[in-house]
C-alpha positions in Angstrom: -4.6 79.5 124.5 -1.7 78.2 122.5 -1.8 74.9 124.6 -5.3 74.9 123.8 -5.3 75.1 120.6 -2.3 72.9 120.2 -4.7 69.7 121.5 -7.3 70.7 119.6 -4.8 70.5 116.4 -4.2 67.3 117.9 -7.7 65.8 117.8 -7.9 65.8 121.7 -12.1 65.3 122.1 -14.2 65.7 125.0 -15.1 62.2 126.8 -17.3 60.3 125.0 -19.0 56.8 124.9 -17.6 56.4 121.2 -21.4 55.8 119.9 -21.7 57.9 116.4 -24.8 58.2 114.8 -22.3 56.0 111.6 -22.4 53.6 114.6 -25.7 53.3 114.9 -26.5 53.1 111.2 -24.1 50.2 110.9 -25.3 48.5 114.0 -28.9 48.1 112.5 -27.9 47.4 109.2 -25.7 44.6 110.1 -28.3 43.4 112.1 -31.2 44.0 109.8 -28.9 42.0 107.6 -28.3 38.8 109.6 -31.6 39.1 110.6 -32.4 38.5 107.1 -30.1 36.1 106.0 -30.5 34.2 109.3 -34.5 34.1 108.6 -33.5 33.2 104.7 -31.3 30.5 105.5 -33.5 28.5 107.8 -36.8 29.3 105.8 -35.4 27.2 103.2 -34.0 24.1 105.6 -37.3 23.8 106.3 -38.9 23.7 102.7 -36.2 21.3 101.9 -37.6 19.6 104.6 -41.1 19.4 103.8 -40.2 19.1 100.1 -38.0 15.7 101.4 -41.3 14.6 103.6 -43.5 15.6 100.8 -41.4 13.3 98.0 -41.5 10.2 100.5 -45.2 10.3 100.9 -46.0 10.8 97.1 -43.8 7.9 96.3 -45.8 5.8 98.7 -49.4 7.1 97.3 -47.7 6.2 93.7 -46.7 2.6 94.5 -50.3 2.0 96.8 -52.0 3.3 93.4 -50.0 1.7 90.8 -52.9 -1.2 91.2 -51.2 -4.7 90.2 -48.1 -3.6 89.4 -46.9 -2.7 93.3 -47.0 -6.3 95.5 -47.5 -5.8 99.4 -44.2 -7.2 99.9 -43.0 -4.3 97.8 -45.1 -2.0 99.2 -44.5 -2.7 103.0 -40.4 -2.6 101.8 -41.1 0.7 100.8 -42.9 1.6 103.4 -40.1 0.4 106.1 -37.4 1.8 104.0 -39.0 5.2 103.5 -41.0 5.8 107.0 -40.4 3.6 109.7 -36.4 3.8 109.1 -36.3 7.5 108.9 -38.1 8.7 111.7 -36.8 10.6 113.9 -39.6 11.0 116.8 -40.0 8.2 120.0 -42.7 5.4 119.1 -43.9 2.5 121.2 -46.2 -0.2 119.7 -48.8 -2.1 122.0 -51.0 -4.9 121.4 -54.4 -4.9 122.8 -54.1 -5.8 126.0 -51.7 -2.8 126.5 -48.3 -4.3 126.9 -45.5 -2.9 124.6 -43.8 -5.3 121.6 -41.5 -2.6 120.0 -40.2 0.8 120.2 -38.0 3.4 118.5 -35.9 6.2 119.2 -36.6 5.6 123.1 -34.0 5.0 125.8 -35.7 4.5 128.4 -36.1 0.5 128.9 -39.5 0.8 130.8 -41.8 0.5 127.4 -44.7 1.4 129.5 -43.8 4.0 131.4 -42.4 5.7 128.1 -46.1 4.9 126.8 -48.2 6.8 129.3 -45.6 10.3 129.5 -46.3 10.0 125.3 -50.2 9.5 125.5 -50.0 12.9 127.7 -48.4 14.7 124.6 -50.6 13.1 121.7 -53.8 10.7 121.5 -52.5 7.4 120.7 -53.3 6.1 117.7 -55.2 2.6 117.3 -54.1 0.0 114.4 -57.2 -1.5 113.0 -56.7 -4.4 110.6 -59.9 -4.3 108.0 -60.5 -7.7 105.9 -63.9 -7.2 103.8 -66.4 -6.3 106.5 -64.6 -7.1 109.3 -62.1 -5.1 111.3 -59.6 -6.3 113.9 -58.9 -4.0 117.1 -54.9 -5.0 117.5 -52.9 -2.2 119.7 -52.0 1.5 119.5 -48.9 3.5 118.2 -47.8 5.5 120.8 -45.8 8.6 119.5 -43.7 11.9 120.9 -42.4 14.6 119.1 -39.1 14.4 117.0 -36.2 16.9 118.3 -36.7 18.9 115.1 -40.6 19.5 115.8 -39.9 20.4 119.6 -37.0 23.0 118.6 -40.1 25.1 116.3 -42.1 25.2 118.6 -39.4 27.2 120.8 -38.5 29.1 117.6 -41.1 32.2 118.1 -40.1 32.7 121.3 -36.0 32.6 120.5 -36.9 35.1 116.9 -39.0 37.4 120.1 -36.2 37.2 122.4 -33.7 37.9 119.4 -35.3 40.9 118.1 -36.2 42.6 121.6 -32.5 42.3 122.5 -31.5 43.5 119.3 -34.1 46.7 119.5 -33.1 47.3 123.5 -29.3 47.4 122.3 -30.4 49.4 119.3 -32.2 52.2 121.7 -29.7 51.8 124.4 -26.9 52.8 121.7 -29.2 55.7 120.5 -29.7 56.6 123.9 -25.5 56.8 124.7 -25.3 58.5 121.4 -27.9 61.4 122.3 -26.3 61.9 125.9 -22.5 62.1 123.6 -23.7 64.8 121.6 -25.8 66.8 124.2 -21.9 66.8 126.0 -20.4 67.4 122.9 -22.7 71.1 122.6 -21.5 71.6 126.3 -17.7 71.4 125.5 -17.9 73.0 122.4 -19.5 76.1 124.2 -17.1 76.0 126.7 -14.1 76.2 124.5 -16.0 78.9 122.2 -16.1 80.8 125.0 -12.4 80.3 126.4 -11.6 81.2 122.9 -13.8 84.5 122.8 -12.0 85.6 126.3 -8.7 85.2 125.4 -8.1 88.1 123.0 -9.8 90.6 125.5 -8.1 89.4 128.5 -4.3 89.8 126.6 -5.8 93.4 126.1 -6.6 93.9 129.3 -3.3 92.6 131.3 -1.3 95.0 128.9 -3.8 98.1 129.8 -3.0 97.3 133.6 0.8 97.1 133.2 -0.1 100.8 131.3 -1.8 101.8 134.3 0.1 100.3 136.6 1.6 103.5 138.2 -1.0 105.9 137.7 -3.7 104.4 139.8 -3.9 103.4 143.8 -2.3 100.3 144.7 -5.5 99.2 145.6 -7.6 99.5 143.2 -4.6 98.4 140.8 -4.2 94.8 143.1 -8.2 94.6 142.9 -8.2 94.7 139.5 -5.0 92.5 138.8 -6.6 90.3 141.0 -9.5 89.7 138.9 -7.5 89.7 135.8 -5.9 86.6 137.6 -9.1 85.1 138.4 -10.5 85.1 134.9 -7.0 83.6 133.4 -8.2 81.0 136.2 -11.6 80.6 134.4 -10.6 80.7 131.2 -8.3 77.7 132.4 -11.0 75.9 133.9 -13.4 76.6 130.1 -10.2 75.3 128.2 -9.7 72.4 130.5 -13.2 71.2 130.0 -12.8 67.5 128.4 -8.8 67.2 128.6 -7.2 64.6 130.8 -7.3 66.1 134.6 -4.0 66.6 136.2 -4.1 64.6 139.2 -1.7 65.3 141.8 -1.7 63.3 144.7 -1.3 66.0 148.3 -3.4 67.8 150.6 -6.7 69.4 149.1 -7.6 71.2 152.1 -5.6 74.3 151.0 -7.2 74.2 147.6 -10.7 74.1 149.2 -9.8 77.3 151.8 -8.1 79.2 148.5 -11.9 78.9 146.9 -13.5 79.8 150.2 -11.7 82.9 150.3 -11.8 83.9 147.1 -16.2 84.0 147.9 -16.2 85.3 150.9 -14.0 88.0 149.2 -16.9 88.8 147.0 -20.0 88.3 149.4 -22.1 91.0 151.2 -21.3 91.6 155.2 -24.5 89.9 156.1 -23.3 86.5 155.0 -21.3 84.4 157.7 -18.7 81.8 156.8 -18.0 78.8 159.2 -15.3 76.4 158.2 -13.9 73.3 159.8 -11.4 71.4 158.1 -10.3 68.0 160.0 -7.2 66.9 158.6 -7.9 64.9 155.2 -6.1 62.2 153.5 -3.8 62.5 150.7 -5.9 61.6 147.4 -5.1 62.7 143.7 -7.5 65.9 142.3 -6.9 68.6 139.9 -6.1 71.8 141.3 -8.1 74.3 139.0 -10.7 71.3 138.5 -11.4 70.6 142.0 -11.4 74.7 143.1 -13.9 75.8 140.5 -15.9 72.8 142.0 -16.1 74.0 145.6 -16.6 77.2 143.9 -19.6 76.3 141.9 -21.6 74.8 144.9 -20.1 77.9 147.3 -21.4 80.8 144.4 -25.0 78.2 144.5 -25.1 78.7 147.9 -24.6 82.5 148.3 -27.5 83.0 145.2 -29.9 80.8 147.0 -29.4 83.1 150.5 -29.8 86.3 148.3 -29.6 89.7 149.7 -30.6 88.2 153.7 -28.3 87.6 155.8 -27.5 83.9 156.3 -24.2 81.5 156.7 -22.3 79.3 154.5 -21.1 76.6 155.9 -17.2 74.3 154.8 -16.0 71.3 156.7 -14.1 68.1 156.0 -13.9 65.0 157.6 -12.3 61.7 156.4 -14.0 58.6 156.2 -12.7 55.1 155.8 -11.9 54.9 151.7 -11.5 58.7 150.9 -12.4 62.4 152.2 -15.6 64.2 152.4 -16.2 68.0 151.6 -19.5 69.3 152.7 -21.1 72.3 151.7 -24.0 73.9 153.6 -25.7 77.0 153.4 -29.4 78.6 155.0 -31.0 79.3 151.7 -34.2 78.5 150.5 -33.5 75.2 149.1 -34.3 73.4 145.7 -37.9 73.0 144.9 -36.9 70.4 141.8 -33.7 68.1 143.1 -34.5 65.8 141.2 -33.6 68.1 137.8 -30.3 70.0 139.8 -27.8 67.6 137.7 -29.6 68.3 134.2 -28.0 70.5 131.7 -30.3 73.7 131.1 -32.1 73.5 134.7 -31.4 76.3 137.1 -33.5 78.6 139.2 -31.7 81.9 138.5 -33.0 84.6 135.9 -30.0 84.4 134.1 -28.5 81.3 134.8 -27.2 78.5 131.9 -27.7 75.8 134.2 -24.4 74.4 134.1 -22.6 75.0 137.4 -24.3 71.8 138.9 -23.8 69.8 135.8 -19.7 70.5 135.4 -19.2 70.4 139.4 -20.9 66.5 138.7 -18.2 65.9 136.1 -15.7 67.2 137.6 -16.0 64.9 140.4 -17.5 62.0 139.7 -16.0 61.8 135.8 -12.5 62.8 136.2 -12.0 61.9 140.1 -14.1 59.3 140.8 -15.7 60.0 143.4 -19.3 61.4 144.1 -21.1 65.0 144.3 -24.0 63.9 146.8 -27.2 66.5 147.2 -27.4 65.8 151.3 -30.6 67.5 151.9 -32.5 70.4 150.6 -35.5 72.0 152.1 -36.7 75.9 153.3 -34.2 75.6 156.0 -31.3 75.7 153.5 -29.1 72.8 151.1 -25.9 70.8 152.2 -23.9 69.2 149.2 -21.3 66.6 150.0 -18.0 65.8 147.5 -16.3 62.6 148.1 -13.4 61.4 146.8 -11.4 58.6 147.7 -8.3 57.5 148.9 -5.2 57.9 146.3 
């Protein structure tokens, strides 16, 4: 408990994604914020915009209405320096028989090709010359749309595509954040309880040394041996979100140690068959990878009851790693698909945490898998893989 308490002087956490609901905040409000400033900042490139398109056109109304005082030289100068220089869109003038005479902002050198791919975007427009009564039918303006006009109409779907990602990372983050602090509860109720059996447990290892020669040697070894076993567990409770201790050797001695220690404590109706194939060296925690085996073998013997039945230990090494399975001839899971949630069990008095921890164990600190095989009236075979060193 000293070691204990030494990391948790030291600020050693349980594993987490490193999502804090601070996180969170500061995520939306920096993106609320360049959301906003974003949205400010081009709202007002395109007033300035307008306003500039706006000015041009009310200085050519001014000088058309300014009567005798604006000649049409002057006012077709103004109209070339203020429109047709500054446009920024593809145009293509025809006469009336069709055939192009001038063009802007186009690269393409076939006029009339260019021509006919505009007309499918916009109407052309015709040029009508009007003298009195008369009007004179003399081409069309031909006209696209300018690079700043075809990047608003993609706008709404770039601000949609924005602000979906921004909500999906936003929810995903929450998301992290609510699974962190659900493990956090777990851990914390671990160590509370490590903590809680620690003072009893000194008590009771000095009462046995009391009693050590007033009792039968065999009743004195039982109980030693269970004072053992629950310095074991309250290991395994203290352990919970520390760095494993991998050692890389043989785990097949480690997996008959919490065999026995089950069949120790089952009724003489249940049968134990084991086959171990040699395994591959790979890198486990001792105490973490016993209370594993444990937790699935103790799952097994609740799901066979009071009947008799077997249970069910063999290895075998595949290419990349060894495989434990686990079988027993209970009555199987009705929900699999909720075994691996924390709070879901199927015993009176269960927490629902054996199935949960036994997951972490293996898949969080040894990188391998806890796989439900099968499960059904016939019974439930769990497999544990980890791989190679």
């Amino acid at each position: 408990m000293r070691l204990l308490r030494r990391r948790e002087e030291k600020g050693v956490l349980p594993e987490t994604s490193g999502f804090t609901s601070r996180t969170l905040v500061i995520y939306f409000l920096i993106g609320i914020g360049l959301i906003g400033i974003g949205t400010y900042i081009y709202s007002n490139f395109l007033i300035q915009r307008i306003r500039k398109e706006t000015e041009t056109t009310s200085r050519i109304f001014a000088s058309y209405a300014s009567g005798p005082g604006a000649s049409e030289e002057e006012l077709l100068a103004l109209l070339f320096r203020e429109v047709i220089e500054k446009i920024d869109f593809p145009v293509v003038l025809t006469d009336a028989r069709g055939m192009p005479y001038s063009a802007k902002n186009v690269s393409d050198t076939n006029l009339v090709r260019v021509a006919k791919k505009l007309d499918r975007e916009h109407r052309p427009i015709p040029i009508i010359i009007k003298s009195g009564s008369d009007s004179t039918f003399v081409g069309y303006v031909h006209y696209g749309l300018s690079p700043f006009t075809r990047s608003l109409r993609i706008l709404p779907f770039l601000m949609t595509a924005f602000l979906l990602a921004f909500l999906f990372l936003g929810f995903w983050g929450y998301l992290i954040y609510r699974k962190s602090e659900e493990e956090k509860i777990w851990y914390s109720l671990a160590k509370e309880t490590a903590h809680q059996l620690a003072t009893p447990l000194s008590s009771l290892s000095g009462w046995l040394e009391t009693l050590k020669k007033g009792v039968p040697k065999e009743i004195y070894d039982g109980i030693a041996e269970d004072a053992q076993r629950m310095k074991e567990v309250l290991e395994k409770f203290s352990r919970i979100g520390m760095p494993p201790r991998l050692v890389e050797k043989d785990p097949i001695p480690i997996i008959q140690k919490a065999v026995n220690y089950v069949k120790r404590r089952a009724h003489n109706q249940i049968q134990f068959i084991e086959h171990y194939q040699p395994l591959p060296l790979i890198r486990f925690d001792d105490i973490l990878l016993d209370w594993a085996v444990e937790n699935i073998l103790k799952n097994g013997l609740d799901a066979i009851g009071s009947k008799p039945g077997t249970v069910s230990v063999k290895t075998q090494t595949v290419d990349d790693g060894a495989v434990i399975e686990i079988s027993d001839t209970g009555t199987g899971i009705k929900q699999a698909k909720d075994i691996f949630k924390p709070g879901y069990t199927t015993k009176k008095y269960g927490w629902g945490l054996g199935l949960v921890l036994t997951k972490r164990i293996i898949e969080g600190y040894h990188n391998g898998r806890l796989i439900l095989k099968k499960t059904g009236p016939g019974g439930t075979t769990f497999q544990i893989y980890i791989p190679r060193s």
